[in-house]
C-alpha positions as a Python dict, from the first residue, in 0.01 Angstrom:
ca = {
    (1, 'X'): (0, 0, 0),
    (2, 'X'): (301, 224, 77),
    (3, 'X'): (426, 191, -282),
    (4, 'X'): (89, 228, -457),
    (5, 'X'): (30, 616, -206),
    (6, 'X'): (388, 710, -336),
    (7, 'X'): (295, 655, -688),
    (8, 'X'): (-54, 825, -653),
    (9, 'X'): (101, 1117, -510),
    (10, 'X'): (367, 1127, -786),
    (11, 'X'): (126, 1089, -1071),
    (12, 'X'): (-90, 1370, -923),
    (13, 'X'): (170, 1635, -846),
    (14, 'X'): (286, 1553, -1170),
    (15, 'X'): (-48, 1617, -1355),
    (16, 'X'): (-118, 1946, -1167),
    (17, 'X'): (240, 2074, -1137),
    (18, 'X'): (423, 1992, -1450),
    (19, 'X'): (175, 2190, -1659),
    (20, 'X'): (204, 2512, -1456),
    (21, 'X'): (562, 2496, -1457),
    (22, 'X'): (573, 2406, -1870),
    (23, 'X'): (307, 2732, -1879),
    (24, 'X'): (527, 2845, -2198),
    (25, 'X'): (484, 2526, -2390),
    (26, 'X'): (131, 2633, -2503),
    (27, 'X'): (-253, 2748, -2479),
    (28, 'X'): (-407, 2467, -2332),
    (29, 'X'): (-332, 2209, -2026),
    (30, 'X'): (-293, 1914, -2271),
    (31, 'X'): (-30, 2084, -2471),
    (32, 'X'): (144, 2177, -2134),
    (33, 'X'): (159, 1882, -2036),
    (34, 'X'): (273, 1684, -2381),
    (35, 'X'): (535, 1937, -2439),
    (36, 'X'): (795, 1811, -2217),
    (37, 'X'): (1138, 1933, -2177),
    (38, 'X'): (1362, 1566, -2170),
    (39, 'X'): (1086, 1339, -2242),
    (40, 'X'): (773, 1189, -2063),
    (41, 'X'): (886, 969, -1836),
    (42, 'X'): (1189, 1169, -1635),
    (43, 'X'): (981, 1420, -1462),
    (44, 'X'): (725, 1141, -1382),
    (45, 'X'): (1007, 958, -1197),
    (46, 'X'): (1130, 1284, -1014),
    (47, 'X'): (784, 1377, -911),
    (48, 'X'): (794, 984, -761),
    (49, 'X'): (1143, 992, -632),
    (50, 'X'): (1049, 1314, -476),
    (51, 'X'): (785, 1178, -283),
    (52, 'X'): (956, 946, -122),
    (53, 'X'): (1250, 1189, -27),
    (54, 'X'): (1027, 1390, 145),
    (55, 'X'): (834, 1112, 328),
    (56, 'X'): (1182, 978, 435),
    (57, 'X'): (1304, 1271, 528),
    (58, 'X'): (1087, 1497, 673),
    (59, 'X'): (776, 1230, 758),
    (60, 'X'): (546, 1495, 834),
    (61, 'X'): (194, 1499, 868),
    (62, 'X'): (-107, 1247, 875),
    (63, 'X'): (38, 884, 806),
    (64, 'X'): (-155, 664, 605),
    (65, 'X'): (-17, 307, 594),
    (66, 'X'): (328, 427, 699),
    (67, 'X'): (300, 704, 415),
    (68, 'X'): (362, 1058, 576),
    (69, 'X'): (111, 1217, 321),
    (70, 'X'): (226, 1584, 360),
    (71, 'X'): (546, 1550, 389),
    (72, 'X'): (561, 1310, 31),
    (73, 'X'): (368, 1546, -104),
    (74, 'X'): (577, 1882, -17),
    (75, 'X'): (901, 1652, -128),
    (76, 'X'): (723, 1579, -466),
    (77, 'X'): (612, 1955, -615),
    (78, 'X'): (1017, 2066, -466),
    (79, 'X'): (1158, 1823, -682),
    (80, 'X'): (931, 1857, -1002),
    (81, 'X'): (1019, 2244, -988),
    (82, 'X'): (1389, 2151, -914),
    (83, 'X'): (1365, 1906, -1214),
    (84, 'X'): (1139, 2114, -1484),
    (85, 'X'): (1362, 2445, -1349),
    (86, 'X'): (1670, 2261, -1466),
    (87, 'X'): (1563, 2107, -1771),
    (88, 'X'): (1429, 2458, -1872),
    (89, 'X'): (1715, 2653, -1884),
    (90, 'X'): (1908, 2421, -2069),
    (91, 'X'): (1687, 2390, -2352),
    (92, 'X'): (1715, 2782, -2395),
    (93, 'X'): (2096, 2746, -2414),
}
């Protein structure tokens, strides 16, 4: 159950975030989200990865089975920014 609320909360930021970081890639949500800097796949990992940083780490807020739901979630939008900030400015170079 642990794995399957890490990869909820990874999918979701990644839905919601992603786009509003990418808001240069075009008009509409779907095009934000489609038009990704270094593939598909990469910032779905990070936004994954990033949840379970900041469950390890910080393991704050409401637990639900052993998942520290705030604290996954707060480590998952930091690293999607971190991630879509980086890949960014090195496709303007």
């Amino acid at each position: 159950m642990y794995l399957f609320l890490l990869v909820i909360i990874g999918i979701l930021v990644f839905l919601i975030i992603h786009p509003l970081i990418n808001f240069k890639s075009g008009k509409t949500y779907m095009d934000r989200l489609t038009k990704i800097y270094g593939g598909f796949s990469w910032p779905l990992i990070m936004s994954i990865a990033g949840g379970w940083f900041g469950e390890t780490i910080t393991g704050w807020g409401p637990a639900i089975h052993n998942f520290a739901f705030t604290g996954g979630l707060i480590g998952s939008v930091v690293l999607v920014c971190i991630w879509d900030g980086i890949l960014i400015k090195m496709s303007k170079k």
